[in-house]
N, C-alpha and C positions, 0 to 999 in steps of 0.2 A: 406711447403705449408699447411701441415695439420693443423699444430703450428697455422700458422696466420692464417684459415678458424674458429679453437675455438675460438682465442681469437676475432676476429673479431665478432664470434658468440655470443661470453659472453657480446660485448660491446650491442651488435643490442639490446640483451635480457635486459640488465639494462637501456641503451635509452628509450627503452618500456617503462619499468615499471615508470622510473622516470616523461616521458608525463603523462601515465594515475594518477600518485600522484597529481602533479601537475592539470591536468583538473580536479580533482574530480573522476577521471574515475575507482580507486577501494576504499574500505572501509579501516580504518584504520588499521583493524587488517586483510585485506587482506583475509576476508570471503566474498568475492563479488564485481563484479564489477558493478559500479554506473554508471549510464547515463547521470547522470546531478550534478556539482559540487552544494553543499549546500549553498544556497541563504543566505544572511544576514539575520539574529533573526529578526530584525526590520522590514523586509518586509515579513509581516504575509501571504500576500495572496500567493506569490510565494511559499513562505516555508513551508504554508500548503500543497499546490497541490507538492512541491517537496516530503515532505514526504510520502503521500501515493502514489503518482507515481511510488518512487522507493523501497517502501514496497510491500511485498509479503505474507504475515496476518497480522493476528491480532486477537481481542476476541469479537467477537461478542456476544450479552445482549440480549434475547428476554422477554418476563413476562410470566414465568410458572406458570398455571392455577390449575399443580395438586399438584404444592405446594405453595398455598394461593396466588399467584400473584408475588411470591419473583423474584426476576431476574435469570436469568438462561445464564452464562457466555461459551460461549465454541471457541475453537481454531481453527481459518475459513482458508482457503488459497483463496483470491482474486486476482481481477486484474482491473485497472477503464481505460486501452485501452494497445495497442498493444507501445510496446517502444518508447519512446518521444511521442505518442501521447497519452497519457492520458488527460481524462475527467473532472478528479477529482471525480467521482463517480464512488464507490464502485460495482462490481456483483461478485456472489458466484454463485459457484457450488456446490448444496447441493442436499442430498438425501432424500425424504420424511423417512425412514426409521429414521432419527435421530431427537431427539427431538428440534435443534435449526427449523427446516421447519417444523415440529406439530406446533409449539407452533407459530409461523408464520400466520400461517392457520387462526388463532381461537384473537390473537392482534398483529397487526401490527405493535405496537408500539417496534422498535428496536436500539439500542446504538451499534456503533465500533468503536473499541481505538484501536489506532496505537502506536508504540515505536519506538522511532529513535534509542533506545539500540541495535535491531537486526541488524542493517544497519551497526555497530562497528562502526560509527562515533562518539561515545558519548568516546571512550579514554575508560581508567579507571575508571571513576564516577561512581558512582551509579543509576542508571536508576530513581530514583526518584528526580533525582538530576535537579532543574530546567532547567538549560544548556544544558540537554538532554532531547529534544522535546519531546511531546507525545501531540497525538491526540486523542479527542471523537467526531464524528459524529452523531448527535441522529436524527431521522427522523422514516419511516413506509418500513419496508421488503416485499417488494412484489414481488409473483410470476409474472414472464416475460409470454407472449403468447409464445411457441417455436418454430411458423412459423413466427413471428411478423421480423423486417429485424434487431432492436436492440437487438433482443436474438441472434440471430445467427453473429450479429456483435461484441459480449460479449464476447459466447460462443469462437469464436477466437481469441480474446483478453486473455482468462482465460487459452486457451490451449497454445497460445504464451509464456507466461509465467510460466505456472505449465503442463509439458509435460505428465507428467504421470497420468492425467485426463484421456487424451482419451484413455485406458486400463482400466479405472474403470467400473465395472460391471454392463452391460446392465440393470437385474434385480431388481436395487437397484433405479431406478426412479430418477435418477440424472436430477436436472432443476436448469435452470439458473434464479439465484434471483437478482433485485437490492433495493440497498439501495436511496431510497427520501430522502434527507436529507433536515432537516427543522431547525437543529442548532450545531454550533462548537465551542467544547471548544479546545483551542489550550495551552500550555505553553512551550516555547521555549528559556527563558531566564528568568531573575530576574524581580519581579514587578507585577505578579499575569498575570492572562489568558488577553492572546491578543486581542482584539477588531477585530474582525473579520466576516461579515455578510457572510451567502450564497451564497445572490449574487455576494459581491465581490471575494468571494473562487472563483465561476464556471467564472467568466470569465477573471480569471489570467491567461493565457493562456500560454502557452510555449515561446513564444517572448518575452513577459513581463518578464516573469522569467530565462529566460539568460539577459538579458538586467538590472535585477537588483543584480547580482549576485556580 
């Protein structure tokens, strides 16, 4: 009885694994399980909003003032909604203490770039390898009101996703930022950046993008 309760066990456990291969439901190198299988290169608006849906940073670009205006790059943990419902718009939880929310404060003006490299969908490539998506968002960072009902709809969005936020320290003036995004460069295959507006990014909705998958 034992015999056949393993081995029945070991079948249940590779049945698993072989549905979620199959739906898209883990990464290829088995660093994460994915929510939604990878939309066809050709349908740019799905495949935008699919990638930063199932991204969890990136590198956020503000314009440092105190060094002549140069960019100033640094490594965010986001979230743009709570599982399958994403936005497609980016918030951070960020600390006034560090200089990506200084430099916010004083030009709005802000870039994030996403990698489908972290996602280990991209195989063995090279990450600059056109076949392996990457996203830039350019648009204006701005402080959220933290009674306003989209901060605190964010704010459980960011926690859904990055658990170990709400342990981060009182004192350190942690507020919920989003990203206005006002243009995207996408490259997800061969042939140079994808034709892709704002508007059509935000209202490829999650229907659409099973439905074009």
């Amino acid at each position: 009885m034992d015999l056949f309760m393993i081995r029945n066990g070991k079948f249940a456990v590779n049945f698993l694994c072989f549905v979620l291969i199959i739906f898209g439901g883990v990464s290829v190198n088995g660093r994460r399980l994915l929510s939604q299988a990878r939309p066809k290169p050709s349908n740019a608006a799905p495949f935008a909003r699919w990638l930063v849906s199932e991204s969890s940073w990136g590198v956020l670009s503000t314009i440092a003032d105190d060094l002549g205006g140069a960019p100033f790059g640094n490594v965010v943990s986001f979230s743009d909604g709570l599982p399958n419902e994403g936005s497609g718009i980016p918030y951070f939880y960020l600390t006034s203490l560090d200089p990506t929310a200084q430099y916010a404060t004083k030009d709005h003006r802000s870039s994030f770039t996403i990698s489908e490299y972290t996602l280990g969908t991209c195989g063995k490539i090279d990450p600059e390898n056109p076949t392996c998506a990457k996203i830039t968002l350019t648009g204006k960072l701005n402080l959220l009101d933290a009674k306003s009902e989209e901060a605190v709809t964010a704010k459980k969005s960011l926690f859904a996703k990055h658990a170990e936020m709400q342990g981060w320290p009182k004192d350190h003036s942690f507020q919920v930022y989003k990203l206005d995004i006002e243009d995207i460069f996408m490259i997800n295959f061969y042939g140079g950046p994808k034709p892709l507006t704002v508007d059509q990014y935000l209202h490829s909705g999650q229907n659409e993008l099973s439905a074009l998958m």
